[in-house]
N, CA, C and O atoms as a DFTB+ gen file, in Angstrom:
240 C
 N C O
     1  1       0.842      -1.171       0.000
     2  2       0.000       0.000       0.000
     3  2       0.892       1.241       0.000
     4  3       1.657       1.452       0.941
     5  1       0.793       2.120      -1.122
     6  2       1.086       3.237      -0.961
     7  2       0.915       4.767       0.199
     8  3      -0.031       4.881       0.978
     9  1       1.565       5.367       0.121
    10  2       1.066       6.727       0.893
    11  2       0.813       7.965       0.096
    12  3       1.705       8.474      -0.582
    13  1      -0.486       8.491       0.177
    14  2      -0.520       9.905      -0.353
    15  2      -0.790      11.238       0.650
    16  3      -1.377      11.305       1.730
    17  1      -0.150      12.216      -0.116
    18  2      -0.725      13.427       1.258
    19  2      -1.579      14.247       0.490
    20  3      -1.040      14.823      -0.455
    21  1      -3.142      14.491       0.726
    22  2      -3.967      15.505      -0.082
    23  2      -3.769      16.392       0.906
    24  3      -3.477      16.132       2.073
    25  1      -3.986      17.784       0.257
    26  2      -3.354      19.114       0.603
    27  2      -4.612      19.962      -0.078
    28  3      -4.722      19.903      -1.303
    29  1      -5.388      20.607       0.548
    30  2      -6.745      21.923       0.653
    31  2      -5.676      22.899      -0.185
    32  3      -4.446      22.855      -0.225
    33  1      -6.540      23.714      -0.781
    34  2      -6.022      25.122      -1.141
    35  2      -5.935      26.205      -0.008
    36  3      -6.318      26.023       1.147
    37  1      -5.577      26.947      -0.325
    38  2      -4.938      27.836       1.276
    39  2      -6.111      28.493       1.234
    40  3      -6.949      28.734       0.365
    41  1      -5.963      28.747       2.480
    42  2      -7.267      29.347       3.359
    43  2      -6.794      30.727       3.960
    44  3      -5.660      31.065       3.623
    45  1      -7.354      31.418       4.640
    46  2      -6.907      32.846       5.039
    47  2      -7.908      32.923       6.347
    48  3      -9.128      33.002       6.491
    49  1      -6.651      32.854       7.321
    50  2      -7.602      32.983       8.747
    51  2      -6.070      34.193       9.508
    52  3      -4.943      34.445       9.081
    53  1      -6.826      34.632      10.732
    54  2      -6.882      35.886      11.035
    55  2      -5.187      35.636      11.501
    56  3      -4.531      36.674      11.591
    57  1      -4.566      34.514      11.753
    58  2      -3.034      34.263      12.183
    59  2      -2.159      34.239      10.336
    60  3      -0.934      34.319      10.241
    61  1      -3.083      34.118       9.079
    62  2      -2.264      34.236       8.437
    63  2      -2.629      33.016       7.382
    64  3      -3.182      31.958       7.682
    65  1      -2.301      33.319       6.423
    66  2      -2.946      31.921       5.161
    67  2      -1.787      30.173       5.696
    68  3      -0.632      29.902       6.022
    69  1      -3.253      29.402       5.439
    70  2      -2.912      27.782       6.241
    71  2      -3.173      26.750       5.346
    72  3      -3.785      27.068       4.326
    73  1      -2.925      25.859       5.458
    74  2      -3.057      24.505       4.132
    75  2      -3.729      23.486       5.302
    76  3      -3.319      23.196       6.425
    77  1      -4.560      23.196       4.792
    78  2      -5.227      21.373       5.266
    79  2      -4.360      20.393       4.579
    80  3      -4.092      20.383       3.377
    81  1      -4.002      19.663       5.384
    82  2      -3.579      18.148       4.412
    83  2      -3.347      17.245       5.624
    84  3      -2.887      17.312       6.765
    85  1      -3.935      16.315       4.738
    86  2      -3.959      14.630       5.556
    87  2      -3.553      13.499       4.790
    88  3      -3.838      13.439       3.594
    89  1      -2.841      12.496       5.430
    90  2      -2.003      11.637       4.522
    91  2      -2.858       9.969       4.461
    92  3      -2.897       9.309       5.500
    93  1      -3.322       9.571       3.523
    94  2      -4.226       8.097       3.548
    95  2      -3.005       7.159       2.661
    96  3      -2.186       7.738       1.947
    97  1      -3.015       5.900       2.796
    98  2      -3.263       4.885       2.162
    99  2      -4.144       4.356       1.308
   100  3      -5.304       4.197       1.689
   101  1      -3.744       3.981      -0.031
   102  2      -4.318       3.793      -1.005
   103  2      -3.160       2.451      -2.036
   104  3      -1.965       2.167      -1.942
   105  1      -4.070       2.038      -2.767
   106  2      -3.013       1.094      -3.802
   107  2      -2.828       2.107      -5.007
   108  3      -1.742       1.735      -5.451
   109  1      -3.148       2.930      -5.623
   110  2      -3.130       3.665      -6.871
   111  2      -3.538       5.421      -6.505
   112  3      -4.560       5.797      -5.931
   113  1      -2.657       6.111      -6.914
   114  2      -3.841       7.719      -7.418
   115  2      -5.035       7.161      -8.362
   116  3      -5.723       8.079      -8.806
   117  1      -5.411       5.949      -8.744
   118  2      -6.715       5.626      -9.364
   119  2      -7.942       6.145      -8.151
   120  3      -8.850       6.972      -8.240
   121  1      -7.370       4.994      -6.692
   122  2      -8.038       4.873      -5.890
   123  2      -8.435       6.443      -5.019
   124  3      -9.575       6.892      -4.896
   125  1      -7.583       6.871      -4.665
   126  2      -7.763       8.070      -3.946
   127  2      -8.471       9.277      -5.188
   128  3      -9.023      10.279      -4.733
   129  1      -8.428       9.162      -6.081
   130  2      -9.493       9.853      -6.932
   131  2     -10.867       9.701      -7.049
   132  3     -11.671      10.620      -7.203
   133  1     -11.157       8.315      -6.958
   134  2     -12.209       7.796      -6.866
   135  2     -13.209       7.734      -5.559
   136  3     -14.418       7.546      -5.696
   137  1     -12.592       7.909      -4.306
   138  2     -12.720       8.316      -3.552
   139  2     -12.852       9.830      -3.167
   140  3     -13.402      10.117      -2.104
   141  1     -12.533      10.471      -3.708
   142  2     -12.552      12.361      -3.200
   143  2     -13.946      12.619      -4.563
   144  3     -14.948      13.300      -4.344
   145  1     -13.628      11.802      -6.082
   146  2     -15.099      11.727      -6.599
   147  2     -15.875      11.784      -6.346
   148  3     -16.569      12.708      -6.769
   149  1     -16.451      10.733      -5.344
   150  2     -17.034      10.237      -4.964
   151  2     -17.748      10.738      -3.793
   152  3     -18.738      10.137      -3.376
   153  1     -17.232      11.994      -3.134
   154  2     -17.312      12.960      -2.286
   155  2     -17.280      14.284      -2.787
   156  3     -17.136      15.262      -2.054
   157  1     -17.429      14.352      -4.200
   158  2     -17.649      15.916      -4.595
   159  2     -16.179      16.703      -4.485
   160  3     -16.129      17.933      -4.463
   161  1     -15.154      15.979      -4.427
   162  2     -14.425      16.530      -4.157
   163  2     -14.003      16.668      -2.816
   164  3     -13.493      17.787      -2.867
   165  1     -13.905      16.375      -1.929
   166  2     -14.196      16.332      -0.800
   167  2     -13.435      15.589      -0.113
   168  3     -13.571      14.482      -0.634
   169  1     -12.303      15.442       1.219
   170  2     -11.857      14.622       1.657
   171  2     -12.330      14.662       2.920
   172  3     -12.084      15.703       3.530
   173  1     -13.273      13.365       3.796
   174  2     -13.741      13.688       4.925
   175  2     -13.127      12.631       5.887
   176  3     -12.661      11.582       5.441
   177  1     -13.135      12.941       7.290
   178  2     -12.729      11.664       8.065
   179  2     -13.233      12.284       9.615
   180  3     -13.470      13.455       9.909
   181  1     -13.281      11.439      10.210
   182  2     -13.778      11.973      11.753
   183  2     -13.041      13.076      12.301
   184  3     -13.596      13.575      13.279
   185  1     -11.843      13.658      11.927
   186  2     -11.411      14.987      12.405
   187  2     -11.957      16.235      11.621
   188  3     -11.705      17.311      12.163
   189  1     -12.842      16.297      10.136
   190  2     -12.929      17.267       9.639
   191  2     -13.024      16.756       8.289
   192  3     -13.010      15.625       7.803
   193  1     -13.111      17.769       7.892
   194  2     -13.141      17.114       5.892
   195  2     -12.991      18.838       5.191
   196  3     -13.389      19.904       5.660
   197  1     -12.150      18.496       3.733
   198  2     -11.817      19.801       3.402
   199  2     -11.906      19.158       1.892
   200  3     -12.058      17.991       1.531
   201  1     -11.745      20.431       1.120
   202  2     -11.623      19.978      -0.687
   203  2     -10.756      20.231      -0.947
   204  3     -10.180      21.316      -0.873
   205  1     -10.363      19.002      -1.426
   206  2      -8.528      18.507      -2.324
   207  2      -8.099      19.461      -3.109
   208  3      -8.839      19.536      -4.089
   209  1      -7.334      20.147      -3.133
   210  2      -7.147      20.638      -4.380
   211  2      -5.813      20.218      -4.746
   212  3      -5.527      20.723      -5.832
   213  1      -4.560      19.256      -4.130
   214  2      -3.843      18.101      -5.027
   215  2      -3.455      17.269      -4.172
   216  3      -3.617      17.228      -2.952
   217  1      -2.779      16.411      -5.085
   218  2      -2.481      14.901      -4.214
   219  2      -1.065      14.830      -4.541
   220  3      -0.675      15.179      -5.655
   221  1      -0.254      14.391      -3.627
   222  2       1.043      13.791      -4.250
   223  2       1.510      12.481      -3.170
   224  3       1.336      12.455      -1.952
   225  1       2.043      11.605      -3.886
   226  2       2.473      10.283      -3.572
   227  2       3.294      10.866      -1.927
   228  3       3.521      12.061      -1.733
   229  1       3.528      10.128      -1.230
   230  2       4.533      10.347      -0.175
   231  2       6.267       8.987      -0.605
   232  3       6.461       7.772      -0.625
   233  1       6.894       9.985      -0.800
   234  2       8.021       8.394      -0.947
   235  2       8.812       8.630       0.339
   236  3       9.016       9.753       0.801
   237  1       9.298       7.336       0.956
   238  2       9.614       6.978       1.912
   239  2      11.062       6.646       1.800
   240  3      11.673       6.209       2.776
């Protein structure tokens, strides 16, 4: 299983512009597309959920 980190477009809060990103497991960028699809775009999980705006592999 691979690692990816999706990363929000920057946001602008009152300490200064911030990035969301959270890192999942997946077998393919097929899969993790199909998934945020599948959510409108959307990456959600019990801490919060934000919209992807990219993905990149994590290499180890």
């Amino acid at each position: 299983m691979k690692k990816f980190r999706l990363c929000s477009a920057a946001i602008s809060k009152s300490e200064g512009i911030a990035t969301v990103e959270n890192t999942v497991g997946a077998d393919s960028y097929a899969d993790v597309i199909e998934y945020i699809e599948s959510n409108a775009g959307w990456y959600t999980a019990d801490n919060g959920a934000f919209k992807v705006a990219y993905i990149e592999e994590v290499v180890e």
